[in-house]
C-alpha atoms as a printed R data frame, in Angstrom:
   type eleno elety resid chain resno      x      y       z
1  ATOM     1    CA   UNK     A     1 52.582 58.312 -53.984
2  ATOM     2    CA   UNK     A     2 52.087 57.286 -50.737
3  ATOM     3    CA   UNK     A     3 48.596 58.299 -48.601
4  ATOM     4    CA   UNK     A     4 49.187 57.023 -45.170
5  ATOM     5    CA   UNK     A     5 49.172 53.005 -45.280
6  ATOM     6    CA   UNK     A     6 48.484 53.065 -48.662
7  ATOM     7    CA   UNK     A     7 50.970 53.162 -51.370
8  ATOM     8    CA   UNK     A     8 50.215 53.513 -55.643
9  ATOM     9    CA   UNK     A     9 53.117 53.226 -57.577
10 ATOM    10    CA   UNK     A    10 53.087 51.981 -61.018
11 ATOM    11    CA   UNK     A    11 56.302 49.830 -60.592
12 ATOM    12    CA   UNK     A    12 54.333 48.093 -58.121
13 ATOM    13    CA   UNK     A    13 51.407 45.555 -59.063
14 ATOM    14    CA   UNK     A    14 50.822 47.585 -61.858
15 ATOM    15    CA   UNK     A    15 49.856 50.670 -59.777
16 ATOM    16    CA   UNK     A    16 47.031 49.240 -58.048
17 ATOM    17    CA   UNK     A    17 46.735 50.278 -54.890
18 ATOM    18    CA   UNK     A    18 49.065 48.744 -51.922
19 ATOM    19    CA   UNK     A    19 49.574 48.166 -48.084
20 ATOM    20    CA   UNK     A    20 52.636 50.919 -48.150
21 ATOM    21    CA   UNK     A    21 56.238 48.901 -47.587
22 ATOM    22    CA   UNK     A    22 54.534 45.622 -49.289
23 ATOM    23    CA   UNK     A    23 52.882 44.364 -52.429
24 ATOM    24    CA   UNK     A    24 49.577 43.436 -50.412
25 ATOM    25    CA   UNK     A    25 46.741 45.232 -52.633
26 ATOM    26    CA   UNK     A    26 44.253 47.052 -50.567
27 ATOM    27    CA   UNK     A    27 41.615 45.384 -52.472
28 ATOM    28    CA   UNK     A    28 42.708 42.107 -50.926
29 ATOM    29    CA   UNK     A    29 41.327 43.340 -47.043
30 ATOM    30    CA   UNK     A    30 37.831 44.258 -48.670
31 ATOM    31    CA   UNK     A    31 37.776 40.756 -50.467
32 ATOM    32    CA   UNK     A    32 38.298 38.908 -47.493
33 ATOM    33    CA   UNK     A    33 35.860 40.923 -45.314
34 ATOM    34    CA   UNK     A    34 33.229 40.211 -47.962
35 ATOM    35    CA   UNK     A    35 33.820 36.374 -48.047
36 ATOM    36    CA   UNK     A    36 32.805 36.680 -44.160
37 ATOM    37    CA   UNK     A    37 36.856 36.082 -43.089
38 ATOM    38    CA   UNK     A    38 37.967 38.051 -40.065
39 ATOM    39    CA   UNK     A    39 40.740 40.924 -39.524
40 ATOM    40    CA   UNK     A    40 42.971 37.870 -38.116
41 ATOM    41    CA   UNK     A    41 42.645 35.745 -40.801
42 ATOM    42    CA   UNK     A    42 43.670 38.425 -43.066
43 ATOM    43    CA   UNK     A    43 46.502 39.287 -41.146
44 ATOM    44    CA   UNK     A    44 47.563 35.398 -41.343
45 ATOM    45    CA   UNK     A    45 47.518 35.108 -44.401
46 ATOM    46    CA   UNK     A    46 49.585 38.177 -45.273
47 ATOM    47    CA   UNK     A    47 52.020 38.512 -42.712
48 ATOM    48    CA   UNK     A    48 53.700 41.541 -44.157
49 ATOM    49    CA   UNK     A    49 50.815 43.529 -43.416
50 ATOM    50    CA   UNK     A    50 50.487 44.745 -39.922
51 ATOM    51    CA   UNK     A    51 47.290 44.923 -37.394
52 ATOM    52    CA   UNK     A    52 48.190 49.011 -37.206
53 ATOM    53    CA   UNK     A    53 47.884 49.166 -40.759
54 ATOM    54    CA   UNK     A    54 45.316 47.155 -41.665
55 ATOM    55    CA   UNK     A    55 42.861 48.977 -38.915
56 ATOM    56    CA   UNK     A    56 44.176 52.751 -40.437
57 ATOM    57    CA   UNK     A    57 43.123 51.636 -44.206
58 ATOM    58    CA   UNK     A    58 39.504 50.264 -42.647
59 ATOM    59    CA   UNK     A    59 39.731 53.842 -40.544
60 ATOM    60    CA   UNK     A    60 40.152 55.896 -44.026
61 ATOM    61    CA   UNK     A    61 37.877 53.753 -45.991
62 ATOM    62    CA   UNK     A    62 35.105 54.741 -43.055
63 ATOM    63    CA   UNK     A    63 35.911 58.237 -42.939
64 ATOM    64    CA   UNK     A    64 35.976 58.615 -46.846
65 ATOM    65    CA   UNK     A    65 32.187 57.271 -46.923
66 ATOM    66    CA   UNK     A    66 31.146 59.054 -43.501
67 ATOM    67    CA   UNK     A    67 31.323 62.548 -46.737
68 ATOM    68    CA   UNK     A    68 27.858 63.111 -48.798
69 ATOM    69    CA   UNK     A    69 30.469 64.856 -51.532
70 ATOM    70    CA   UNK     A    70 32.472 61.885 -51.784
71 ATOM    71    CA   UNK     A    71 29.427 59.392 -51.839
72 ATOM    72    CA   UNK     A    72 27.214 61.987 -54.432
73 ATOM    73    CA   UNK     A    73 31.271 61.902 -56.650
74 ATOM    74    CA   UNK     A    74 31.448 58.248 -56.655
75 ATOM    75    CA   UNK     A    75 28.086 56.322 -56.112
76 ATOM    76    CA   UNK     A    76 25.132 58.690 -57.364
């Protein structure tokens, strides 16, 4: 299935989810961002992922939390 930059498909790492056209999981941006690395550093080390995409899956991951339903489904 794909959702914008974001592709799941079991064939791929085992369904996690994926930078869509790679097999980048979308975990790996939040991981580095947590360690303190930059966007840049990120996008160095995997080169198949592009600036466009990586700012769109940071852009859904902020609008998904900016929801009180979505926060109260998942975090309360």
């Amino acid at each position: 299935m794909l959702y914008g930059q974001v592709s799941i498909d079991p064939e791929i790492m085992s369904g996690a989810p994926v930078f869509t056209g790679t097999k980048v999981p979308i975990k790996n941006i939040f991981d580095y961002l947590e360690g303190g690395e930059g966007l840049a550093e990120f996008l160095n080390d995997f080169p198949s992922v592009t600036k466009e995409a990586s700012l769109a899956v940071l852009e859904m991951a902020k609008k998904s939390l900016m929801t009180e339903k979505v926060l109260h489904e998942n975090f309360a």
